[in-house]
C-alpha positions, 0 to 999 in steps of 0.5 A: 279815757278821761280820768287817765288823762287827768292823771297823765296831766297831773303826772306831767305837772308834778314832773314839771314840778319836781324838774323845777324844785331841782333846778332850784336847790341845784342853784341855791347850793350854787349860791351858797357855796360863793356865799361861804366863799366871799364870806371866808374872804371878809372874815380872812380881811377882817381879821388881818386888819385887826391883827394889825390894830392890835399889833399897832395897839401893843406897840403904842402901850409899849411906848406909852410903858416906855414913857411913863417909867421915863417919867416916874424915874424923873417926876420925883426928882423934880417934885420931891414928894412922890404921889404915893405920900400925897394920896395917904395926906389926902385921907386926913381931911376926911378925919378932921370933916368927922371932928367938923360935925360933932 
């Protein structure tokens, strides 16, 4: 009589138990199911935000392209010496460091 209602009890006791463990898996699939729903939210904004960057980005390298070819079609007229020729002069000092030392 004793040890069967030991074992009854224990019976009960994983029944309990195995109701709860349900209970709670049912809930945490719940919890993921809105957490992969407010994730795909934020990713869905994130990402149209930055496609909008990146569109403003590109419109503004586009601008910036547009106003340096304006200037390089200005910039030589008004200088005379394009910056190519000043960049190659510029190597000769380097030459006549050498001839400094010996």
């Amino acid at each position: 009589g004793r040890v069967s209602d030991e074992i009854r009890q224990v019976e009960d006791m994983l029944s309990h138990a195995e109701a709860a463990l349900l209970t709670a898996a049912h809930q945490a699939s719940q919890e993921v199911v809105s957490l992969r729903a407010s994730l795909h939210v934020s990713v869905t904004a994130v990402r149209g935000e930055m496609q909008s960057e990146a569109a403003q980005l590109a419109a503004r390298v586009g601008t910036c392209e547009r106003e340096s070819k304006k200037f390089n079609a200005i910039e030589p007229k008004a200088g005379g010496v394009p910056h190519a020729a000043n960049k190659s002069g510029d190597v000769t000092p380097s030459a006549n460091q050498e001839g400094d030392v010996a």
